[in-house]
C-alpha positions in Angstrom: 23.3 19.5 -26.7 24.7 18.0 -23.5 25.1 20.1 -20.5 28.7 20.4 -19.4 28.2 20.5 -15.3 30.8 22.8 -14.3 29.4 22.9 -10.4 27.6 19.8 -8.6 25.1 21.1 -5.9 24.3 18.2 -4.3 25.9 15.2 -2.1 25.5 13.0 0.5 28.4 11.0 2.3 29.2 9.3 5.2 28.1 11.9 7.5 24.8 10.8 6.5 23.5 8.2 4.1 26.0 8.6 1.5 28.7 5.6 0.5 32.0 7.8 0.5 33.7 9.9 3.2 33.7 13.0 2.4 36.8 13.9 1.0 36.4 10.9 -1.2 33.4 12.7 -2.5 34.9 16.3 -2.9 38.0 14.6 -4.9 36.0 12.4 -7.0 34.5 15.5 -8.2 37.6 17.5 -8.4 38.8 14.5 -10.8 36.0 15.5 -12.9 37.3 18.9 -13.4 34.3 20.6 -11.7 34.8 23.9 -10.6 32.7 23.3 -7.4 30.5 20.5 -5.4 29.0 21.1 -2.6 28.4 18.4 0.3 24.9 18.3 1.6 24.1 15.4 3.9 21.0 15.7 5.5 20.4 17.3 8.8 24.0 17.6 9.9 26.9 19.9 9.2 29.3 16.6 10.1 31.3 16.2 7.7 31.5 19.6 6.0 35.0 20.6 7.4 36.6 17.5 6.1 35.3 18.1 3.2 36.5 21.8 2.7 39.7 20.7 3.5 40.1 18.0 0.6 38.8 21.0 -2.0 41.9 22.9 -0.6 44.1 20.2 -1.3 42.2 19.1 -4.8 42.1 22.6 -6.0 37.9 22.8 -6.0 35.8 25.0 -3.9 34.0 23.4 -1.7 30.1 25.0 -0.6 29.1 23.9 2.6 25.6 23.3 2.8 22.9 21.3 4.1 19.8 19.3 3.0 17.2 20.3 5.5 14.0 18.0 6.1 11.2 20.0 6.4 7.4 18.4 7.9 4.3 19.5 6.3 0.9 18.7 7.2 -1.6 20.5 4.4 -4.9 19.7 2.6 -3.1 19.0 -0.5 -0.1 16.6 1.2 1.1 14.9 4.4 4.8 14.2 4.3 8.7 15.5 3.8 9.7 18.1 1.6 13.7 19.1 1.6 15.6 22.2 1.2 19.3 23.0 0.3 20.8 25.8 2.4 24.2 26.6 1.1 26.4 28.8 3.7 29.8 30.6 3.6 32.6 28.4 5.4 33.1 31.1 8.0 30.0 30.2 9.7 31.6 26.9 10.8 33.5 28.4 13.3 30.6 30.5 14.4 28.9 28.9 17.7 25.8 30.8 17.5 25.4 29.3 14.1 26.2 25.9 15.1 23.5 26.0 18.3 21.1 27.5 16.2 21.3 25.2 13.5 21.8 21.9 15.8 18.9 23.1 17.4 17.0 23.0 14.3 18.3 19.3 13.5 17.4 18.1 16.6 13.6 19.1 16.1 13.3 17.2 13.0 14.9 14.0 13.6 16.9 11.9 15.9 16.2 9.0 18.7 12.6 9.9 19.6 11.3 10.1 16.1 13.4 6.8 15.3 11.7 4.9 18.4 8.2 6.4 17.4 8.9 5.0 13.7 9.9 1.5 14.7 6.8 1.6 17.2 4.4 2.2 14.5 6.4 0.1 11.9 5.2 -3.2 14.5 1.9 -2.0 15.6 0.9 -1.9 12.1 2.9 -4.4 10.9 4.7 -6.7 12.6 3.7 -10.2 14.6 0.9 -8.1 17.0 -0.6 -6.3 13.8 -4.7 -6.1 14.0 -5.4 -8.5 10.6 -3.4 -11.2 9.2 -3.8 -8.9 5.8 -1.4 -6.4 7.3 1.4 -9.0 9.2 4.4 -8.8 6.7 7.1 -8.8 9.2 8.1 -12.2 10.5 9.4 -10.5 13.7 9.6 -6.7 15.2 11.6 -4.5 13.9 14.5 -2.8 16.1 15.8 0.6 16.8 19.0 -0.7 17.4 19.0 -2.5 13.6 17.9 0.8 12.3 20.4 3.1 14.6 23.5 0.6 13.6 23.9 2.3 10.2 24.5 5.6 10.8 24.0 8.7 13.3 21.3 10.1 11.2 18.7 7.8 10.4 16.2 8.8 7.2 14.0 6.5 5.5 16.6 5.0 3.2 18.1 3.5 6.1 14.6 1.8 7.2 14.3 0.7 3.7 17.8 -1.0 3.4 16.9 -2.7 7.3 13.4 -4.3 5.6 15.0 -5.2 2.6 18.3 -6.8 4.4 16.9 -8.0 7.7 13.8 -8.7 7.1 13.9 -9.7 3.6 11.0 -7.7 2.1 10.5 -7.0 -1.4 10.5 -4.0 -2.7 6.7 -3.8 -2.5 6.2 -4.9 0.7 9.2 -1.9 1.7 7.4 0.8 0.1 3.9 -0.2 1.2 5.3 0.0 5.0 7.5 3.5 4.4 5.3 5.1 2.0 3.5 8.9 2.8 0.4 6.5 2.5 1.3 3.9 5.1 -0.5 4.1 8.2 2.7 3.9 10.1 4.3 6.8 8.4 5.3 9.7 10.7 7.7 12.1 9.0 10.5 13.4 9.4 11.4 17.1 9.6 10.8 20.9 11.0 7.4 22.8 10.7 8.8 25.5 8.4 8.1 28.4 11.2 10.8 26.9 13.1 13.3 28.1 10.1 12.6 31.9 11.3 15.5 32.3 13.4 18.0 30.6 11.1 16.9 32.6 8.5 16.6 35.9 10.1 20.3 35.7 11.6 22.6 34.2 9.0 23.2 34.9 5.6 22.0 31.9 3.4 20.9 31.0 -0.1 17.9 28.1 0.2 16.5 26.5 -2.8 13.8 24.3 -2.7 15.2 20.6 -3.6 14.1 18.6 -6.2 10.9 19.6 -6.0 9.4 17.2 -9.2 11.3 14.3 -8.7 8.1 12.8 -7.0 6.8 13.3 -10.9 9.6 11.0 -12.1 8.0 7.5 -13.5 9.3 4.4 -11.8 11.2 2.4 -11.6 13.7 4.6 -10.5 15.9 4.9 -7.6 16.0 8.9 -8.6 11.9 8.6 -7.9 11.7 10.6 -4.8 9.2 9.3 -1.9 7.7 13.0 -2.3 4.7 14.5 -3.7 4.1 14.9 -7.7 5.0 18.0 -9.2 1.0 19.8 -9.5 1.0 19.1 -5.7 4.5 20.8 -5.3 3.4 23.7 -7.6 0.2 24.1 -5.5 2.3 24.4 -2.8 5.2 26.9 -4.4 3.5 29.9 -3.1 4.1 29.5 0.8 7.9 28.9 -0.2 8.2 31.8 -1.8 6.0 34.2 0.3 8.3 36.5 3.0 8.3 34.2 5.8 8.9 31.5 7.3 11.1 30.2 4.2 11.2 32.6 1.3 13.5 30.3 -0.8 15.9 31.9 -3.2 15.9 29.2 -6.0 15.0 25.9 -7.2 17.3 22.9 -7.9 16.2 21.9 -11.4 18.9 20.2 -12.7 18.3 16.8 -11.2 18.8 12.8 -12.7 15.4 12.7 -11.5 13.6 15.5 -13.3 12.0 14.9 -16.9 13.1 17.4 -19.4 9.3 18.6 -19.8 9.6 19.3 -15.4 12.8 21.1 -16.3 11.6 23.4 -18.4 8.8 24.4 -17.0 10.6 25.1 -13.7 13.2 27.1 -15.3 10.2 29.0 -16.6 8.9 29.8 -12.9 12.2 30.2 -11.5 12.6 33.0 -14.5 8.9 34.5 -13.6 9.9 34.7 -9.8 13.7 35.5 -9.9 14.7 32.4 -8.6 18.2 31.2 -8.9 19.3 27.7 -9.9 20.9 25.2 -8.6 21.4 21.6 -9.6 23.4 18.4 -8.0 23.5 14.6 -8.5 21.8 13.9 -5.3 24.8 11.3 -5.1 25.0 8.4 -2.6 26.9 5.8 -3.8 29.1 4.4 -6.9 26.2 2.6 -8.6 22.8 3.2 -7.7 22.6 6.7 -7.4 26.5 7.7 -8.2 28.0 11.1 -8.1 29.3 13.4 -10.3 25.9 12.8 -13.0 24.7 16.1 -12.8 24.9 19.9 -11.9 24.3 23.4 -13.4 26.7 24.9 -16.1 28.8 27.8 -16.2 25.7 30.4 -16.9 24.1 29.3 -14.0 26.6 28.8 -11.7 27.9 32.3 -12.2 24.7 33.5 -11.1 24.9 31.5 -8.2 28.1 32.4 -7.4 27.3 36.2 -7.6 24.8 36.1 -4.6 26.9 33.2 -2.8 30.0 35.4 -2.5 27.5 38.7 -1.4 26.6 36.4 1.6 27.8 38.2 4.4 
């Protein structure tokens, strides 16, 4: 039996890496008779407000939240994982939220770790590059190529610049942006720097698709993130009291198999984990919106703790 999404967890729009503006988003969903979305665009709280403003008009309630990159460096992986914090729309007005937060963006990504990228990018692989084996780029790449579309750059963009500008194949992309390429430097906070967010606002942070790196390819929904027994090895410093202690998982997710599903749903019952779900939507065709979310059991469980947030 199909699920009937009644909330959709997960978005991206302009304000990030995302096709629509926001309110586009939050009324593309309200056309869809969801009871809720929530916009999540990585590492910036931009366009948020516009966003809750459309649900008022559209009659949907619109949950602010955030997809947070978060930098690991562990035996078992080297690389990005992400987290959804979800917040009450009062803190947008609060300016020791927004300082704290911006803060946190700040130490993840931005101009410096854009210009160390594009560095490495040509040092490995552009005209100067050590072998001939390696060259693949007919020219260096440019931060201001990379920086022209958008204000928060994340490895999509750098994909779409070597596919566009420098007319890579896919291979050739993923073998320059992977976790395995020698030029890759990621993105994202050490969690320890999520302490102070954590300790002075009320939020709800789930743990993102955490085995879409599991999901076989070709896929668009196939996450540049470790497989799901690296994850799960992982699991226990997420849910430990500090620095993160998440309070769910988003398990409903185009790219999760239904075997990854149910066994998450499984953990997230052992641990008393909430769960979310969302579309992870970007676009109209690629990775469109409005494809999944959590149904009405679910969400009300969500909702219960959402609404305590205080």
């Amino acid at each position: 039996m199909q699920l009937k999404i009644v909330a959709d967890l997960h978005n991206h729009s302009r304000a990030s890496d995302g096709e629509l503006t926001p309110a586009a988003v939050v009324k593309q969903a309200a056309e869809k008779g969801f009871k809720a979305i929530s916009l999540t665009d990585h590492d910036t709280l931009a366009g948020i407000k516009e966003g809750v403003l459309m649900g008022k008009e559209a009659g949907i309630e619109v949950i602010p939240g955030i997809e947070l990159t978060l930098r690991l460096k562990r035996a078992e992986f080297v690389g990005s994982l992400h987290l959804l914090i979800y917040f009450r729309p009062e803190l947008l007005n609060d300016q020791d939220f927004i300082i704290t937060i911006e803060a946190l963006f700040a130490a993840g990504r931005g101009r410096a770790l854009v210009r160390e990228r594009v560095a490495a990018i040509n040092h490995h692989f552009g005209p100067a590059a050590t072998t001939a084996k390696d060259l693949i780029l007919k020219r260096d790449l440019t931060v201001a190529e990379v920086e022209k579309l958008g204000p928060n750059i994340t490895r999509r963009h750098f994909a779409r610049v070597l596919s566009e500008n420098h007319q890579l194949d896919q291979s050739q992309v993923k073998k320059i942006i992977a976790n395995q390429s020698p030029a890759y430097l990621p993105s994202g906070v050490n969690p320890e720097k999520l302490l102070p967010l954590r300790k002075k606002f009320p939020l709800l942070i789930f743990l993102a698709h955490p085995a879409a790196g599991s999901f076989p390819p070709p896929s668009h929904y196939r996450e540049v993130l470790p497989p799901w027994p690296t994850v799960a090895k992982l699991l226990p410093e997420f849910t430990a009291p500090e620095p993160i202690r998440i309070d769910g998982l988003e398990i409903e997710y185009p790219g999760h198999r239904e075997i990854d599903k149910q066994k998450l749903r499984e953990i997230a019952a052992g641990k008393n984990l909430l769960i979310s779900g969302g579309s992870d939507g970007h676009d109209l065709t690629e990775r469109p919106y409005g494809v999944s979310g959590i149904g009405a059991e679910d969400f009300a469980r969500f909702k219960h703790h959402f609404d305590r947030l205080q």
